[in-house]
N, C-alpha and C positions, 0 to 999 in steps of 0.2 A: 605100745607106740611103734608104729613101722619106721624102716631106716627113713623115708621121703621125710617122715615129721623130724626126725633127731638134726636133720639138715638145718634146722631152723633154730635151732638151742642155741642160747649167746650167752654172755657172759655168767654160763652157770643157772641164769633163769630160764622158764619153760617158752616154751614159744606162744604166740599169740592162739590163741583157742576157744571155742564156742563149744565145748561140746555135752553142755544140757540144751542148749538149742539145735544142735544136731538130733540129738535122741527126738525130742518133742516133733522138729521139720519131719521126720521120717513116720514117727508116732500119729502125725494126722495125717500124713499120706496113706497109710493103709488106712486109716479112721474114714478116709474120703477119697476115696482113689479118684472120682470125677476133679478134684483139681490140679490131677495132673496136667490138665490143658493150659493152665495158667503157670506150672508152678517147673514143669520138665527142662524149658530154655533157661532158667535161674540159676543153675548149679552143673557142674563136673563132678566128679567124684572126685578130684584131687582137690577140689575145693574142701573136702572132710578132712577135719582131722583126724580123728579114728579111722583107724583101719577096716576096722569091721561095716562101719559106716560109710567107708566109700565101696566095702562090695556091696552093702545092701541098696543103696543107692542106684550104681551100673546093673544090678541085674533089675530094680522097678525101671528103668531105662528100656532095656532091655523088650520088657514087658512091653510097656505104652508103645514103642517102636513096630513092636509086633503087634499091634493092637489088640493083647490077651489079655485078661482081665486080672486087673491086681487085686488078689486079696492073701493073706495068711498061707493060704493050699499052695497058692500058685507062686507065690516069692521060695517059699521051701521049697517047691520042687524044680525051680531054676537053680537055688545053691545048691540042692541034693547033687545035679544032673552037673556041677561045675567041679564038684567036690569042697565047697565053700564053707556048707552049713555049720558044719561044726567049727571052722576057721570064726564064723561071727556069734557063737554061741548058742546053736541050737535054736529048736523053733520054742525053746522058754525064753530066752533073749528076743523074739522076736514078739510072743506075744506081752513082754514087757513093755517092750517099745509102745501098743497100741494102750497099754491101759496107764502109760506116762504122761497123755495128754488129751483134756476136755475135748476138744476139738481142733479142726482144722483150720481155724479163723484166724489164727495167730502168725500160717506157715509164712506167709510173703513175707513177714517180719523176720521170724527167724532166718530165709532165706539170705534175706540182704547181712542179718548179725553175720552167718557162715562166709558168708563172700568176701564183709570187709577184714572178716582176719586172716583169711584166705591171700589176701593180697598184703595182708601186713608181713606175711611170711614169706610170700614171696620178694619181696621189697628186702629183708630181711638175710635170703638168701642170695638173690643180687649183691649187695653189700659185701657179703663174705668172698663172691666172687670175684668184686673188684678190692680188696683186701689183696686176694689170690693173687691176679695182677700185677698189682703193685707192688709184690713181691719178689716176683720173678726180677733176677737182676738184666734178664737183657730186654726190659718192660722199657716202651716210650712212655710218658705220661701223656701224650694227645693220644695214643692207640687206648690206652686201658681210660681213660676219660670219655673219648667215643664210644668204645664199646659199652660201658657204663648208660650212657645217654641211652643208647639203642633200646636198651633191656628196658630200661625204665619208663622211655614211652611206650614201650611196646606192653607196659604192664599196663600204661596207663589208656590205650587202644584196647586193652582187653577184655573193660570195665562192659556189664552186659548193660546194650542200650536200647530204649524201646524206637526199633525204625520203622512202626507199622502206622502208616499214617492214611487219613483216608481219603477219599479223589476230593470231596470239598475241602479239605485245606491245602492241599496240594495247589487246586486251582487257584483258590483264595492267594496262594504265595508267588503263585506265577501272574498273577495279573497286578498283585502290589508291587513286583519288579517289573512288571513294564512298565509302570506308573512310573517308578524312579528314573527309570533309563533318562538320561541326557543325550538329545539328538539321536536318539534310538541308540546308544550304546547302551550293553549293562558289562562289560568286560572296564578292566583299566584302559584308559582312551593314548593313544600315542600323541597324538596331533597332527598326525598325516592321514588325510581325509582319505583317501584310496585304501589306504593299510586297514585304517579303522571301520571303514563299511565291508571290507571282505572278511576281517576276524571278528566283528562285534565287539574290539576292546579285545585287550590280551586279557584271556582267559583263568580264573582260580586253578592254580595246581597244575598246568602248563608250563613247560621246557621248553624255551625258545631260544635256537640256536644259530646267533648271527656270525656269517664265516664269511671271509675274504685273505685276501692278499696284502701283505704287509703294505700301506700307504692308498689305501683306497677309501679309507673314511667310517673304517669300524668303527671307531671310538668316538666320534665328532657323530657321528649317527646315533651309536648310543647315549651319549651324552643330549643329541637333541630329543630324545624320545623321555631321558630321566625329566629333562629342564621342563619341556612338554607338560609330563604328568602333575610332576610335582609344583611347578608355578603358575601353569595355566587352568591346571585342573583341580589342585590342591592335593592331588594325591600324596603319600607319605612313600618315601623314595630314599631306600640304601644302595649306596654305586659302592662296589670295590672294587677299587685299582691296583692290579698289583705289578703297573707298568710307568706308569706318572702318579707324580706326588698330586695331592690336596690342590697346593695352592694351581698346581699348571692348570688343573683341571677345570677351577673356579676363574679362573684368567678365559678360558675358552668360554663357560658359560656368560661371564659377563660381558665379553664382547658380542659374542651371538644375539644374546637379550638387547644390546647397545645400538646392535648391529654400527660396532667400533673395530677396524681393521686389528687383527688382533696385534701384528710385527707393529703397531702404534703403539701397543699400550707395553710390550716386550722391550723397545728401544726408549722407550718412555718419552719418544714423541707424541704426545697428546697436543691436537691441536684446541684453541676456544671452541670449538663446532662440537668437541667429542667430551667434553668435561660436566655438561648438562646432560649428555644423553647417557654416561655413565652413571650418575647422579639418580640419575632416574629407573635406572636398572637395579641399585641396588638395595632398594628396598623389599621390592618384591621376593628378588632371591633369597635377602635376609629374612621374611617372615614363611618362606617355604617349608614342609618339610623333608627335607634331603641332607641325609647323612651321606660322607664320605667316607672310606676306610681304606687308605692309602702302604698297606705293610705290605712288602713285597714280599714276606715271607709265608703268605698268607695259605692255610691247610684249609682240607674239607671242614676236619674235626672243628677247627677255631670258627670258622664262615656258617655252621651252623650253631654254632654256640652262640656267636653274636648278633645273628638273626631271630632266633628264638628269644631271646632276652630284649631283644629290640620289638619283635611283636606283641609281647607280653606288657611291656612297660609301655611304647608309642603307638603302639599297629602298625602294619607295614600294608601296601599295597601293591607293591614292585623291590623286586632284589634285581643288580644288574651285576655280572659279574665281568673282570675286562685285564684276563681273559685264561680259560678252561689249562692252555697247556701250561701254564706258568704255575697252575696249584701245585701243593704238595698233597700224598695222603700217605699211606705207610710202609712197608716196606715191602713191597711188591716191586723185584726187580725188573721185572718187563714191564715197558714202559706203556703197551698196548694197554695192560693189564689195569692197571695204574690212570691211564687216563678212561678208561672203564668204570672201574670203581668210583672215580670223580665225579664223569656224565649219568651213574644210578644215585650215586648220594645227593645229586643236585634234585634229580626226579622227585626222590623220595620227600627232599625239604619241602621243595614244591605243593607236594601231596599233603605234606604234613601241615602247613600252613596255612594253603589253602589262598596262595595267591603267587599270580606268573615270576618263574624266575628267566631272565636273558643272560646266558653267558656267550660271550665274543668264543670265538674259535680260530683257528689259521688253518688257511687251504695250501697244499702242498703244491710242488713245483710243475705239476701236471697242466695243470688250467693255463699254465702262460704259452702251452707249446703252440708253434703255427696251425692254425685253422681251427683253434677251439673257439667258439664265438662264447661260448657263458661256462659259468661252471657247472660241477655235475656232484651228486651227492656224495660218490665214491671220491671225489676230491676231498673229502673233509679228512684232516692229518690226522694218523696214529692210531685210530681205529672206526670199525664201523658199529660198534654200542654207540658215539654218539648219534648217528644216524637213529637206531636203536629207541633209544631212551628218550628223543627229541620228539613233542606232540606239532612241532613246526619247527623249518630250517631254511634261514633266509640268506642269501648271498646278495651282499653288495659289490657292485659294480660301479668301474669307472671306465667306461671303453677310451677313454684318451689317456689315461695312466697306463694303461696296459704294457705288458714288456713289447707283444705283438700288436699294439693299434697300427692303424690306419693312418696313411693323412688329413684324410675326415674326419676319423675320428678324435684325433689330436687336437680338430680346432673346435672341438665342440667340448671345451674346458668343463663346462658346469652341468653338462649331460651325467646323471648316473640312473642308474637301473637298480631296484631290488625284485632278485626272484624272491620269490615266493614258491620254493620246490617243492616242501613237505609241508601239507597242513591235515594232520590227521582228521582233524573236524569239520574241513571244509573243502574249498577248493584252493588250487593252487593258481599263480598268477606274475605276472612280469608287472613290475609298478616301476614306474617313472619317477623321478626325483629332480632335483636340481640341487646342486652343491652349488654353494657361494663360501669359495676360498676363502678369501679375505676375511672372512667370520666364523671361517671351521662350523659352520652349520649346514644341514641340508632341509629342502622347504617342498611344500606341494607344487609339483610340476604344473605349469599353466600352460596350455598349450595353445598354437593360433586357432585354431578353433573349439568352439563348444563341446563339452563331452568329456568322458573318462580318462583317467593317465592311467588306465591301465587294463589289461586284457585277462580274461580267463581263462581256465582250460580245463580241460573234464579229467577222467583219473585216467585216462591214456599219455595224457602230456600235448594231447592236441586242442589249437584252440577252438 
């Protein structure tokens, strides 16, 4: 047994192991060396338990690679030339191997027995590793829990899958999602008509990175894109907030939906006018599905724990996060460093899930100075991985909030703007909005005349 296998030994029992299906898988490979075409992407050589079995394995690798012909002659004279041969037993051992098994009809079989104890052992050495861990006394238990996580999907991404598919079902799959699309979307629909004909619907596995300036309507924006998905669309919608409780948050959405001043329903002046239209809102929102998750203590590690277990049990369609600097993640004293590691781990969830995530961001004190008219990407605080890691980066705008407005601009209250800076997959764009205070919501810009709210521009930045 080599040290890699002893890695695996637990409480005194042997570790998980196939190894009369290794002899046999190996045994019809030289029997039939033509199914090496089918049979060489199935296994690693650390998939073998045997030692001698994972050299014999890497050197028919080896072979098929070179495109030399595998039989008896030719595997001996690759371990001859390695110094190996007698490491796996000579070529008596090797012509054992072919007179061990009837034929090669069996190998796919055995291949799959190899791989799943292959993984049983790995799974197995994982374990010990987070054992390790959680032993060490200066261990967090969110660090050794995520690392834990990591390893474990990453075993479970490592599983061989057949991706070879052919142009008729491919097409076949692309024209049954066109079929689905609603109003030509197939991405998660925002409800802002401009946003959604430039992205198609926020897209599967997408970072999208909404940044502004403290009081310009990050969160009232994302909040109307959650309410958006999840009650008009029915999408399935987790907001974490790790800046306002639950209930503020649900106070916002319901007046939006009410379209009920929200300082009415806060002073709990409710007038007879606003008591039916509340009434009426809150059904909806009650059969929606949208989670909130209001801990202000809120880590990477926990935010993808809770998400994975939320997709698995509900499905999810949208994660919003509100917002990126206020995460924790682990003990990474630079804080560049640290919100790095936060803007790839959000990626990677993304990725993993396999539907958009939006976290809010804060743009630093540059974008207020005289003569800036918009923001710029290098405004985005504390580092530029989220730039980075972001498949789109949208800044809102309120040119009459501004530190530096205008006197025009000042009176044009419910004017806002979203760029559209970064769109890796498309193009970029200035879109128009309109904010209505009084309801902490923002709505499709109408404008006096007919036509788009909003302009495009090619990858220069020009429109």
């Amino acid at each position: 047994m080599s040290e890699v296998s002893e890695e695996y030994q637990y409480s005194g029992r042997a570790a998980p192991q196939a190894t009369e299906a290794e002899a046999y898988f190996l045994g019809g490979v030289l029997q039939a060396p033509e199914r090496m075409v089918d049979l060489a992407s199935l296994l690693v050589p650390s998939d073998f338990y045997q030692e001698r079995h994972q050299v014999i394995w890497a050197a028919l690798l080896e072979l098929y690679r070179e495109s030399k012909l595998i039989d008896l002659i030719s595997l001996s004279d690759v371990l001859e030339k390695s110094g190996k041969l007698a490491l796996v037993g000579g070529r008596d051992f090797l012509f054992r191997l072919i007179e061990s098994v009837a034929s090669a009809a069996n190998a796919a079989y055995h291949a799959e027995l190899i791989r799943s104890k292959s993984l049983l052992r790995q799974i197995i050495h994982e374990a010990n590793f987070m054992i390790r861990g959680a032993q060490d006394p200066s261990a967090a238990p969110d660090e050794v829990i995520g690392k834990a996580q990591e390893k474990i999907f990453a075993l479970a991404d490592s599983q061989v899958k057949d991706s070879l598919r052919t142009a008729e079902s491919v097409v076949s799959a692309v024209l049954l999602a066109l079929e689905q699309r609603k109003d030509g979307i197939n991405g998660c629909p925002t409800g802002f008509k401009d946003l959604d004909e430039l992205t198609n619907g926020l897209q599967p596995s997408d970072l999208i990175v909404l940044a502004a300036r403290p009081g310009m309507g990050k969160t009232a924006f994302a909040l109307s894109i959650a309410a958006n998905a999840a009650i008009k669309y029915g999408k399935k919608v987790v907001f974490f907030s790790l800046e306002m409780g639950a209930e503020q948050l649900i106070q916002r959405v319901l007046c939006a939906q009410a379209s009920v001043p929200l300082s009415n329903l806060r002073s709990g002046k409710i007038s007879g006018a606003d008591f039916p239209k509340l009434q009426a809102a809150v059904m909806p929102i009650k059969s929606a599905t949208f989670f909130i998750d209001d801990n202000a203590d809120l880590g990477l590690v926990e935010l993808m724990s809770k998400t994975r277990s939320l997709q698995k049990k509900e499905g999810l369609d949208l994660i919003i996060i509100d917002y990126l600097q206020l995460m924790k993640v682990g003990k990474e004293e630079n804080r560049a460093v640290q919100i790095g590691a936060i803007s790839r781990g959000l990626k990677i969830l993304a990725k993993e899930l396999k539907i958009p995530v939006i976290t809010l961001a804060q743009l630093n004190r540059r974008v207020e100075e005289k003569g800036r008219e918009r923001p710029q990407l290098s405004d985005l605080r504390e580092s530029g991985s989220i730039e980075q890691d972001a498949d789109m980066v949208w800044f809102i705008d309120r040119p009459s909030n501004r530190g530096n407005s205008t006197d025009e601009q000042r009176e044009q209250k419910n004017e806002a703007i979203l760029y559209v800076a970064k769109h890796r997959n498309g193009s970029t764009a200035d879109i128009k909005l309109t904010f209505e205070g009084q309801y902490t919501r923002f709505k499709d810009y109408i404008p006096d005349d007919p036509g788009s709210g909003y302009e495009y521009f090619d990858d220069f930045g020009a429109p």
